[in-house]
C-alpha atoms as an extended CHARMM CRD file, in Angstrom:
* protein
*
       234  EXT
         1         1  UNK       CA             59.5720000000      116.0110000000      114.2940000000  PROA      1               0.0000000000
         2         2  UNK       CA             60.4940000000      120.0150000000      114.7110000000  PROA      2               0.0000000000
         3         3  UNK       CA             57.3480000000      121.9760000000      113.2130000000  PROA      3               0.0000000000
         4         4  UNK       CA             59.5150000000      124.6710000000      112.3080000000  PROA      4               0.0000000000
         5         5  UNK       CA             59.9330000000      124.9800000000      108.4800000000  PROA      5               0.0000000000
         6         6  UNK       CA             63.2860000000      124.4420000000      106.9050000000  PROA      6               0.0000000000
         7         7  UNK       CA             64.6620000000      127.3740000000      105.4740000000  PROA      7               0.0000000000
         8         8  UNK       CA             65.4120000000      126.1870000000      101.6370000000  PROA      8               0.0000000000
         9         9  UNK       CA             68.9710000000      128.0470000000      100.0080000000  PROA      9               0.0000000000
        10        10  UNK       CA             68.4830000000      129.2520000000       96.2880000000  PROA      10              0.0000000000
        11        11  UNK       CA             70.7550000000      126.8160000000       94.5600000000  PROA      11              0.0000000000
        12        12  UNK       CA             74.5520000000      128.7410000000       93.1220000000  PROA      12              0.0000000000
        13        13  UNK       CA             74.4910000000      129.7690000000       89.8020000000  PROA      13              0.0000000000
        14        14  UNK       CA             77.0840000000      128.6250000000       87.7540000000  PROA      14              0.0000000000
        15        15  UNK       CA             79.0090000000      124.6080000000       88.3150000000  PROA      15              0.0000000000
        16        16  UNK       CA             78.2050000000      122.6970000000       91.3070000000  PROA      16              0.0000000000
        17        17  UNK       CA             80.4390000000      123.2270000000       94.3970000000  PROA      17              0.0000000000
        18        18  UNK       CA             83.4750000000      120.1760000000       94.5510000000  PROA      18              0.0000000000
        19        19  UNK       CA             82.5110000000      117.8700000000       97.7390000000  PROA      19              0.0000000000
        20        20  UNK       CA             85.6160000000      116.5560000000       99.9730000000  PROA      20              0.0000000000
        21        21  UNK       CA             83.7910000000      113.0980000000      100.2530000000  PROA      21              0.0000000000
        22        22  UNK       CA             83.8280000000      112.9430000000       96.4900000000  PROA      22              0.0000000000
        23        23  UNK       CA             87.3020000000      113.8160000000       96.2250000000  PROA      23              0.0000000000
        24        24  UNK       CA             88.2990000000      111.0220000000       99.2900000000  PROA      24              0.0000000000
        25        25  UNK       CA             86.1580000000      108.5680000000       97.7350000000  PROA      25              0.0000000000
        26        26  UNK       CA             87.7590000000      109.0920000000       93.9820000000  PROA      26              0.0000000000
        27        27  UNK       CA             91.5980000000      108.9810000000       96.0670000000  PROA      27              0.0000000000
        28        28  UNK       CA             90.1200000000      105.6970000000       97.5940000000  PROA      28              0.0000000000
        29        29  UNK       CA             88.9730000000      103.8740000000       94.9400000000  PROA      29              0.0000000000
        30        30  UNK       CA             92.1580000000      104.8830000000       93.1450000000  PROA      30              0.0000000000
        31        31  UNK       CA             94.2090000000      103.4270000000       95.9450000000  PROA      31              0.0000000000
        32        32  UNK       CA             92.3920000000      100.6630000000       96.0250000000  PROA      32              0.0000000000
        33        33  UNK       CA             92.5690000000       99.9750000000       92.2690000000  PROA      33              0.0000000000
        34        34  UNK       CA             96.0760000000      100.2890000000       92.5180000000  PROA      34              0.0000000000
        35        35  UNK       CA             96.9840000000       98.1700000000       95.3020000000  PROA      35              0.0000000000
        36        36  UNK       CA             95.4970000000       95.0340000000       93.1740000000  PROA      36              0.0000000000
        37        37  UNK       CA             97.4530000000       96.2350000000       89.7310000000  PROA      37              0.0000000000
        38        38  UNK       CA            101.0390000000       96.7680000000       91.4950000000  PROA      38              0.0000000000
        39        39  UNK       CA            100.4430000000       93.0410000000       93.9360000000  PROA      39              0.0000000000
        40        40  UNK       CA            100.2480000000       91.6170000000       90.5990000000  PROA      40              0.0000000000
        41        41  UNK       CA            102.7710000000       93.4260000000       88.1590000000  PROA      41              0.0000000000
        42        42  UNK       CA            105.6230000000       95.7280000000       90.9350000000  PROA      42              0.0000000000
        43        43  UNK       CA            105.3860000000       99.3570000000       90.6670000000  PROA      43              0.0000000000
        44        44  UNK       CA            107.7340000000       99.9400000000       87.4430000000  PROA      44              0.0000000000
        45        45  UNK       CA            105.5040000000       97.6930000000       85.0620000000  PROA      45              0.0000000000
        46        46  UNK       CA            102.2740000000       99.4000000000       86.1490000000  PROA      46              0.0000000000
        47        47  UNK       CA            100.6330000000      101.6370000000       83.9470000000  PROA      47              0.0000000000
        48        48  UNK       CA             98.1630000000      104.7830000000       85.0090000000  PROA      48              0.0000000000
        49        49  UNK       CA             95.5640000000      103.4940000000       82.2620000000  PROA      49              0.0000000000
        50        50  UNK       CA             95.5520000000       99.7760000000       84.2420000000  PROA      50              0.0000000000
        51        51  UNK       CA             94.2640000000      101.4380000000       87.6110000000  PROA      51              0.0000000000
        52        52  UNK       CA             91.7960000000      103.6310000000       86.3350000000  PROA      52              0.0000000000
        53        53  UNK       CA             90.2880000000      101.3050000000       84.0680000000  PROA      53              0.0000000000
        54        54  UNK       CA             89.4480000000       99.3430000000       86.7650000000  PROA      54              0.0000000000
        55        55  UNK       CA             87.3500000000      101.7510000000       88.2290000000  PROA      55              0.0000000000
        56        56  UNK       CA             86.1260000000      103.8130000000       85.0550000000  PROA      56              0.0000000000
        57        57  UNK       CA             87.4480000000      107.0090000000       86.5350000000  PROA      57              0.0000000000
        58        58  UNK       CA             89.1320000000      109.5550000000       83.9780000000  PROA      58              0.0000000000
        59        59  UNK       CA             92.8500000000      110.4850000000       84.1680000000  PROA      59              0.0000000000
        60        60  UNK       CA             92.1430000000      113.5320000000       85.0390000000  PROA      60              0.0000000000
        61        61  UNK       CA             90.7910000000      112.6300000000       88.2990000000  PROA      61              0.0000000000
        62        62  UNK       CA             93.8830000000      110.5000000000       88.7100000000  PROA      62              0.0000000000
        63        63  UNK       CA             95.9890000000      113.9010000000       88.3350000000  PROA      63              0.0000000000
        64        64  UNK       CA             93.4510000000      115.8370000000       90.6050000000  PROA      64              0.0000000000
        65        65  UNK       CA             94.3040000000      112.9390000000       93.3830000000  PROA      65              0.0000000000
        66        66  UNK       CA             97.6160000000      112.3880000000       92.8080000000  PROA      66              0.0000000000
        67        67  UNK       CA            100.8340000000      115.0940000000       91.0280000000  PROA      67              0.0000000000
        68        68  UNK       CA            102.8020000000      111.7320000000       90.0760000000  PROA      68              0.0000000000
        69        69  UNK       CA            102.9390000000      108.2290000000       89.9690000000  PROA      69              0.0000000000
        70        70  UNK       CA            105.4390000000      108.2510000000       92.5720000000  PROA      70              0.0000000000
        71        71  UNK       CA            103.2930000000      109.9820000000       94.9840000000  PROA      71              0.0000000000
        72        72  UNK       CA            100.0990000000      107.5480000000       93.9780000000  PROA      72              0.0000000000
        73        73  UNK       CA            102.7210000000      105.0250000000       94.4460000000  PROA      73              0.0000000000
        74        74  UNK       CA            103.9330000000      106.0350000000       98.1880000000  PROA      74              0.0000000000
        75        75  UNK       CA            100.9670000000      106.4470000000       99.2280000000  PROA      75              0.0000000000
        76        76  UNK       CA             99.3880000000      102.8030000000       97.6160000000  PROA      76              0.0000000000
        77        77  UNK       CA            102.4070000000      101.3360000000       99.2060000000  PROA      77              0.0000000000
        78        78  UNK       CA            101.9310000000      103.1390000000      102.3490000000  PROA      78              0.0000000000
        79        79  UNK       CA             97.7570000000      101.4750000000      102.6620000000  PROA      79              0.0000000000
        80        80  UNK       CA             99.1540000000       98.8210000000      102.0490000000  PROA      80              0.0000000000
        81        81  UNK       CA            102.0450000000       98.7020000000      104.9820000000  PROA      81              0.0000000000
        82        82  UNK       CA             98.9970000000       99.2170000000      107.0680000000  PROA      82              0.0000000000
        83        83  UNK       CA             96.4940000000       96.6020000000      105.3150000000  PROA      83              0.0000000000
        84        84  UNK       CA             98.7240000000       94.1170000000      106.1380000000  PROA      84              0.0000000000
        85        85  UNK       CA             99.9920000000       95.6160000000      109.5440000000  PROA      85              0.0000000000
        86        86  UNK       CA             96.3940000000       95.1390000000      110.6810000000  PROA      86              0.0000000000
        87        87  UNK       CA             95.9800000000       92.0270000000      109.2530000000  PROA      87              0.0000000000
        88        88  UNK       CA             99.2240000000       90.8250000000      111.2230000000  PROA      88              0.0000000000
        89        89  UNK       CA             98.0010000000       92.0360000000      114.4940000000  PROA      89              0.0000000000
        90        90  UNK       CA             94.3350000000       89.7600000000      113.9010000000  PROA      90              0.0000000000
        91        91  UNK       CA             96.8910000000       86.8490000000      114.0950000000  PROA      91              0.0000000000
        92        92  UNK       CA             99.6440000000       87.5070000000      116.3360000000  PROA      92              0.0000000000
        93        93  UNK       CA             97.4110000000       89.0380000000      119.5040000000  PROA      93              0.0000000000
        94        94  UNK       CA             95.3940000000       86.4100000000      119.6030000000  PROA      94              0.0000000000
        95        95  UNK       CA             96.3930000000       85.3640000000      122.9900000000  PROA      95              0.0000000000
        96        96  UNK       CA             93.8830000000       82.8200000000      122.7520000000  PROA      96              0.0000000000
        97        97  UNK       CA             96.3080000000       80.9880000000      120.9970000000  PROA      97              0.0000000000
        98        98  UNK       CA            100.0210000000       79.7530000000      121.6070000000  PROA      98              0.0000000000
        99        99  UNK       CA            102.5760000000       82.5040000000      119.9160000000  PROA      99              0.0000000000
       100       100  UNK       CA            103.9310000000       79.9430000000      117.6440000000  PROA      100             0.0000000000
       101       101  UNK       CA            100.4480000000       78.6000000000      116.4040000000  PROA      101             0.0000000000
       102       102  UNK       CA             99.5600000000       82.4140000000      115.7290000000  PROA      102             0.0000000000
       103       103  UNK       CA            102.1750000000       81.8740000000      112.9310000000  PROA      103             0.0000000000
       104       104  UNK       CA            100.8940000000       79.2370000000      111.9070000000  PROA      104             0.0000000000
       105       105  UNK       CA             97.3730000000       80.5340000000      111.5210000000  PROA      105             0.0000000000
       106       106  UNK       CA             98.6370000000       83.3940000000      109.8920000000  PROA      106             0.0000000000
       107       107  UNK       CA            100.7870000000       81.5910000000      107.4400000000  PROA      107             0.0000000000
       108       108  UNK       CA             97.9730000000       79.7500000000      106.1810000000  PROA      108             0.0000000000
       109       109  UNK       CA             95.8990000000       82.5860000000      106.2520000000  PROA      109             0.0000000000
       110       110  UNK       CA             98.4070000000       83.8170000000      103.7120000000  PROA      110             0.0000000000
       111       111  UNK       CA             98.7960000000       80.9510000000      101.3810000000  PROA      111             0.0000000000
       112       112  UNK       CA             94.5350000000       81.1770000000      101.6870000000  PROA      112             0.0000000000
       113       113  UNK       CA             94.4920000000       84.8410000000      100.3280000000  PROA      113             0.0000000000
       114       114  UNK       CA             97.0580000000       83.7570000000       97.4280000000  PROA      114             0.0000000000
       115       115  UNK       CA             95.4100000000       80.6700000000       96.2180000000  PROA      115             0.0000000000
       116       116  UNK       CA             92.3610000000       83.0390000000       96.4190000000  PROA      116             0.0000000000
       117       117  UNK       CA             93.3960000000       84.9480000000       93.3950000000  PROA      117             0.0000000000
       118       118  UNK       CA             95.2200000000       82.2820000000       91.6140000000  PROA      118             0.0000000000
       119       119  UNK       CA             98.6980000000       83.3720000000       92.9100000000  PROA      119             0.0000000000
       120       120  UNK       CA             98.8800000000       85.9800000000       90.5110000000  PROA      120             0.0000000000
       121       121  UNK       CA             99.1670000000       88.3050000000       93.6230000000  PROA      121             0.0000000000
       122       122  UNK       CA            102.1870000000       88.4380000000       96.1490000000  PROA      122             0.0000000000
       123       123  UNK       CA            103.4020000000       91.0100000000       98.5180000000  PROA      123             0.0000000000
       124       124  UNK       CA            103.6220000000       94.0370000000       97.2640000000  PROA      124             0.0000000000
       125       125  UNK       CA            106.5560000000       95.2030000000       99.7770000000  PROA      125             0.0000000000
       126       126  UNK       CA            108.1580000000       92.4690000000       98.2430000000  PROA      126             0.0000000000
       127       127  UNK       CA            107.4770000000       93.2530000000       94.3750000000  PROA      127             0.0000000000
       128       128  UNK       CA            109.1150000000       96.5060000000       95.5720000000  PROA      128             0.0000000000
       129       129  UNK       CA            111.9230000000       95.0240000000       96.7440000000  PROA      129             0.0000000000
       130       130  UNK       CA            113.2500000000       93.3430000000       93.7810000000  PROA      130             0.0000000000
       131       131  UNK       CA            112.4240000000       96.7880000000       92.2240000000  PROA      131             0.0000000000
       132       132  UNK       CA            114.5880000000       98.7790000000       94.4020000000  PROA      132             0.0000000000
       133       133  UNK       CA            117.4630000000       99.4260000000       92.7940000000  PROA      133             0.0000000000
       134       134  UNK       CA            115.3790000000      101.2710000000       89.9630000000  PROA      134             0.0000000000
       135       135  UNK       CA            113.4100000000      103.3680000000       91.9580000000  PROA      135             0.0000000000
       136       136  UNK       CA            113.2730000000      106.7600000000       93.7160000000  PROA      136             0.0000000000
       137       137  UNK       CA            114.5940000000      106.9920000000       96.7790000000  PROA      137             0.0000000000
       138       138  UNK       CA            111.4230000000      107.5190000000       98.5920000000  PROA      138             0.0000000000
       139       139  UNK       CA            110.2680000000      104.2200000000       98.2450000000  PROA      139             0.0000000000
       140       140  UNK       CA            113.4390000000      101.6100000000      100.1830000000  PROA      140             0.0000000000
       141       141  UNK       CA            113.1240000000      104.5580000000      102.6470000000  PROA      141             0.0000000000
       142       142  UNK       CA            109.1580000000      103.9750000000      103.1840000000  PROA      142             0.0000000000
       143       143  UNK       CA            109.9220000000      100.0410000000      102.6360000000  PROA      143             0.0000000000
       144       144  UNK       CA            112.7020000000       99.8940000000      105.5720000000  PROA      144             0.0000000000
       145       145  UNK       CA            109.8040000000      101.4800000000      107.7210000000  PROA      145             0.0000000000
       146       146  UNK       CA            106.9320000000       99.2140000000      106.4290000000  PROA      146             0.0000000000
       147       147  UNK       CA            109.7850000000       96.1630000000      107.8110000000  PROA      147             0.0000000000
       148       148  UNK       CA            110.5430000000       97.0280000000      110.8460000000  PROA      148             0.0000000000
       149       149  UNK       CA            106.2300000000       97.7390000000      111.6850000000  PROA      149             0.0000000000
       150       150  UNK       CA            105.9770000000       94.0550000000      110.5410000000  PROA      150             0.0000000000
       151       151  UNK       CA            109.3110000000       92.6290000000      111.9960000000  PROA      151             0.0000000000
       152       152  UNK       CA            108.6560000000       94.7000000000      115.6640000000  PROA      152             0.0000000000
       153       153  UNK       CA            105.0290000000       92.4910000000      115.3630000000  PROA      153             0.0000000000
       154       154  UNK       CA            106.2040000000       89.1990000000      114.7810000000  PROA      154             0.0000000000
       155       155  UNK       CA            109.2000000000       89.8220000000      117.0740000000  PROA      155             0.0000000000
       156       156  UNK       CA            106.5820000000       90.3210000000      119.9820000000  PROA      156             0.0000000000
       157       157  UNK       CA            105.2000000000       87.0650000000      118.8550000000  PROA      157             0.0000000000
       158       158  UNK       CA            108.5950000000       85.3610000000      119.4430000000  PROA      158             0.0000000000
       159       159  UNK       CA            109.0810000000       86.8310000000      122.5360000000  PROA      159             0.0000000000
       160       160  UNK       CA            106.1540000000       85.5420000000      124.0100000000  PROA      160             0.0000000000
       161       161  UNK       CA            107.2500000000       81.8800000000      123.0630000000  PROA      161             0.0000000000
       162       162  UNK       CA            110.6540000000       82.8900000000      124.2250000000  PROA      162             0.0000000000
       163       163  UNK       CA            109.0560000000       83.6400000000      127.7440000000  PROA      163             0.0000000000
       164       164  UNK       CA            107.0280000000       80.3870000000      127.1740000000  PROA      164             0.0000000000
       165       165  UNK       CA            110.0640000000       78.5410000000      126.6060000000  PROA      165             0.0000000000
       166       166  UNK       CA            109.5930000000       77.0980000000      123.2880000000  PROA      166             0.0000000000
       167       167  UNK       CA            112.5050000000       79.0080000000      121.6210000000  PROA      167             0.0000000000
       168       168  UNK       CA            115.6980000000       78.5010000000      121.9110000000  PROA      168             0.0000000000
       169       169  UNK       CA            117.6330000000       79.9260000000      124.7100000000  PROA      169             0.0000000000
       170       170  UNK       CA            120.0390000000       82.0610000000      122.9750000000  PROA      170             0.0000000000
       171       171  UNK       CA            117.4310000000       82.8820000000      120.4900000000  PROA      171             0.0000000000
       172       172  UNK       CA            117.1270000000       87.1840000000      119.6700000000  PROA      172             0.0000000000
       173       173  UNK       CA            112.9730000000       87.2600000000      118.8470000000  PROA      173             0.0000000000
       174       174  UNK       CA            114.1280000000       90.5560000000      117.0080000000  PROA      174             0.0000000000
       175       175  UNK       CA            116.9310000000       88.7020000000      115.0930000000  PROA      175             0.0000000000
       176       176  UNK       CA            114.4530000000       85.4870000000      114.2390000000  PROA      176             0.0000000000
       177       177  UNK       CA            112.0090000000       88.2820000000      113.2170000000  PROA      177             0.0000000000
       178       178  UNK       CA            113.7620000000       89.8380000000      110.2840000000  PROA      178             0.0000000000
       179       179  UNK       CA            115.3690000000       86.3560000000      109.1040000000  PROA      179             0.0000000000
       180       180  UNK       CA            111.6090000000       85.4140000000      109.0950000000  PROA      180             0.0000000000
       181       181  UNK       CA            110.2600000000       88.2320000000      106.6660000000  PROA      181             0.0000000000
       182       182  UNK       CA            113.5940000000       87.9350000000      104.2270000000  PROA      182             0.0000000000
       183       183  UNK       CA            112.7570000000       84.3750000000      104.0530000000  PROA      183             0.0000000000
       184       184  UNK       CA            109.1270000000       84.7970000000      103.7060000000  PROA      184             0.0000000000
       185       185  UNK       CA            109.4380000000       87.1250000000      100.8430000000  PROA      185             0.0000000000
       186       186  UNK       CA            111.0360000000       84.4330000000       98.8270000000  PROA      186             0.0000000000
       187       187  UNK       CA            108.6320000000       82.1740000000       99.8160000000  PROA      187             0.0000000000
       188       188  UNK       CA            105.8220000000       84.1500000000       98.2110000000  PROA      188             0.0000000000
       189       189  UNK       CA            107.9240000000       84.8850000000       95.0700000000  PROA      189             0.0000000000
       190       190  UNK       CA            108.3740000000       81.0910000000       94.8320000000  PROA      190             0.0000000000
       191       191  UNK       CA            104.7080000000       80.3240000000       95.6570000000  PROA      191             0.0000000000
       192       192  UNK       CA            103.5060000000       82.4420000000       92.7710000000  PROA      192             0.0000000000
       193       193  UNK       CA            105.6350000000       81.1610000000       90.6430000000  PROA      193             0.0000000000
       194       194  UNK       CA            104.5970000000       77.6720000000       91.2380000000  PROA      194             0.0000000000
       195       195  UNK       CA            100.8330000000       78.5730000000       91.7800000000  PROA      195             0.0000000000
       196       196  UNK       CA            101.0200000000       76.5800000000       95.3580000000  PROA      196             0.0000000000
       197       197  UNK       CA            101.2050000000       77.3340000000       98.9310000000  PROA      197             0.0000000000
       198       198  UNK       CA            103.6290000000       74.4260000000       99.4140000000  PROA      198             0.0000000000
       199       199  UNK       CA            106.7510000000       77.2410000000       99.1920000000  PROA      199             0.0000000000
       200       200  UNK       CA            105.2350000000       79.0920000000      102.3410000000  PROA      200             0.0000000000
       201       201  UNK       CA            104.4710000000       75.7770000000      104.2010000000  PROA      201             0.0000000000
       202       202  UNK       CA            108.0340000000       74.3400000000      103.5350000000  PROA      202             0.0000000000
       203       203  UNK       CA            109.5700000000       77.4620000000      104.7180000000  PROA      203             0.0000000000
       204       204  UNK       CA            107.3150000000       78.0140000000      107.6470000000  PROA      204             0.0000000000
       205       205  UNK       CA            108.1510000000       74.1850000000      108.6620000000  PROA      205             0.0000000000
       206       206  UNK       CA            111.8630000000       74.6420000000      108.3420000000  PROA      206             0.0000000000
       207       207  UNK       CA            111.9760000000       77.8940000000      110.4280000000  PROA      207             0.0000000000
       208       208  UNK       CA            110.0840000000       76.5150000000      113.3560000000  PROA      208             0.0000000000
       209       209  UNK       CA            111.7040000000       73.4130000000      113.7100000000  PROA      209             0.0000000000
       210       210  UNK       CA            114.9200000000       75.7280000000      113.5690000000  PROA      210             0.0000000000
       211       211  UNK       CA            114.1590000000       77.7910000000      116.1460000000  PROA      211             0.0000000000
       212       212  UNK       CA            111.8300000000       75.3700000000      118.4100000000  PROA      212             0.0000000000
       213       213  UNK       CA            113.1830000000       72.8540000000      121.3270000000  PROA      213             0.0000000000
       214       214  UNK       CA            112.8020000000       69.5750000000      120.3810000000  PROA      214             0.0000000000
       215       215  UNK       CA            113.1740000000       66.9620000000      122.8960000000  PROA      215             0.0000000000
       216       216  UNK       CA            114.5950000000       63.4160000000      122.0500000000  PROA      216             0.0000000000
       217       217  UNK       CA            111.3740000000       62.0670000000      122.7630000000  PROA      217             0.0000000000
       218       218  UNK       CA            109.8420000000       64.2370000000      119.6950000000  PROA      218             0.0000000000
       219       219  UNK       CA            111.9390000000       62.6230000000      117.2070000000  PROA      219             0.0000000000
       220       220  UNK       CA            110.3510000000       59.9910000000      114.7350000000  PROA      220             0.0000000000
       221       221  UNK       CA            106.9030000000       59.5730000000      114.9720000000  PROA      221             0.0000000000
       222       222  UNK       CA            106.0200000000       62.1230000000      117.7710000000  PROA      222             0.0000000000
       223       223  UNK       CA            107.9100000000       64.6160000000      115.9700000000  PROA      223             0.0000000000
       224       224  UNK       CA            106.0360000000       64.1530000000      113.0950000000  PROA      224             0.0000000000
       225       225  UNK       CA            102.5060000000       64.5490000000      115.3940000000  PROA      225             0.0000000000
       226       226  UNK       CA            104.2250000000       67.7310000000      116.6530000000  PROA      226             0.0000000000
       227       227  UNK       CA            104.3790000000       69.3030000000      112.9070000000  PROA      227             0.0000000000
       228       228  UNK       CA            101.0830000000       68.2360000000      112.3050000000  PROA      228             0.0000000000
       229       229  UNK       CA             99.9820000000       70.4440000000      115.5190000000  PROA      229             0.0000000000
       230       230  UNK       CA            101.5260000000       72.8960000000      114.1500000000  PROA      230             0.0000000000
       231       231  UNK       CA             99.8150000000       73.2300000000      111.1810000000  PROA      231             0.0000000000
       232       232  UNK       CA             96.2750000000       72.9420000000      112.2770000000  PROA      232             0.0000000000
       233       233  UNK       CA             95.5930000000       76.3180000000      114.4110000000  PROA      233             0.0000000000
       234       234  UNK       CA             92.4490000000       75.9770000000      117.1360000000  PROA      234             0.0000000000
């Protein structure tokens, strides 16, 4: 320990200086707050005095974080692109794992994290989306963008079971990739509104066998064994 005594500042008259880290943390918390209100209710529907009650912070401090509730809402929508950007790349690089059971892991990771919090939340890109018509034009701009990070990630996926050959030969991973997330979407919507994962599992079980070679010998019973596979990642 330094013997040297600390030199002590005469505190500022007058109000305490404004920290940064109090300012990020308030922006945070907001974000935060806000990404669990719009999952549940879309962006139009949501109301300023929903995400700050959550977090007891004045309106005022919403206003010093944010001009709007567009730009709170860009940038809630943009943490969450990367939330679940993240959360895609857990699954999909696991090369510990076959491509295709990566997508499986990941799609009952998903129905997991709904049943979680009793389906009342989805995907918030896709709340958005049935929004879009009605909002400003910043947002299917930032939403085309938040896509095509998630499509380019499961598209890699494909490609790799492509290269395995488990896909079909004339199969585009990029194609199969964005026919998987419009599907998917609905899946959620329907999941929600029947409070079950079944939606996502039906839909996941239909696309693979869609896109998968199945020999003759899989058909029947072994076919069956196959789906079962499937479903139960290592």
């Amino acid at each position: 320990m330094s013997s040297e005594t600390p030199v002590v500042q005469k505190p500022r008259r007058g109000r305490p200086p404004k920290v940064e880290r109090e300012f990020t943390d308030i922006r945070q918390e907001l974000i935060r707050s806000g990404l669990e209100v719009l999952t549940e209710t879309g962006y139009l529907s949501a109301g300023i005095e929903a995400v700050i009650k959550n977090i007891a912070v004045p309106k005022g401090s919403f206003y010093h974080c944010f001009k709007s509730k567009q730009e709170f809402g860009l940038a809630v929508l943009a943490a969450y692109g990367a939330y679940f950007a993240h959360k895609l790349d857990k699954y999909l690089l696991n090369i510990d794992m076959p491509p295709l059971e990566r997508m499986t892991a990941f799609v009952l990771h998903a129905g997991q994290g709904m049943a979680k919090y009793q389906f009342r939340r989805g995907c918030l890109v896709g709340n958005l989306l049935q929004e879009a018509p009605l909002l400003p034009e910043e947002f299917p701009v930032q939403l085309k963008a938040i896509l095509g990070e998630w499509e380019s990630r499961v598209a890699r996926c494909f490609a790799d079971a492509k290269a395995q050959g488990l896909l079909l030969a004339n199969a585009s991973p990029e194609r199969l990739a964005g026919v998987f997330w419009s599907g998917w979407e609905g899946a959620v919507m329907r999941a929600k509104l029947y409070q079950s994962t079944e939606p996502l599992d039906q839909y996941w079980e239909f696309f693979l066998h869609s896109i998968t070679k199945i020999t003759p010998a899989q058909d029947g019973s072994d076919a069956e064994n196959h789906t079962q596979t499937r479903k139960t990642p290592s």
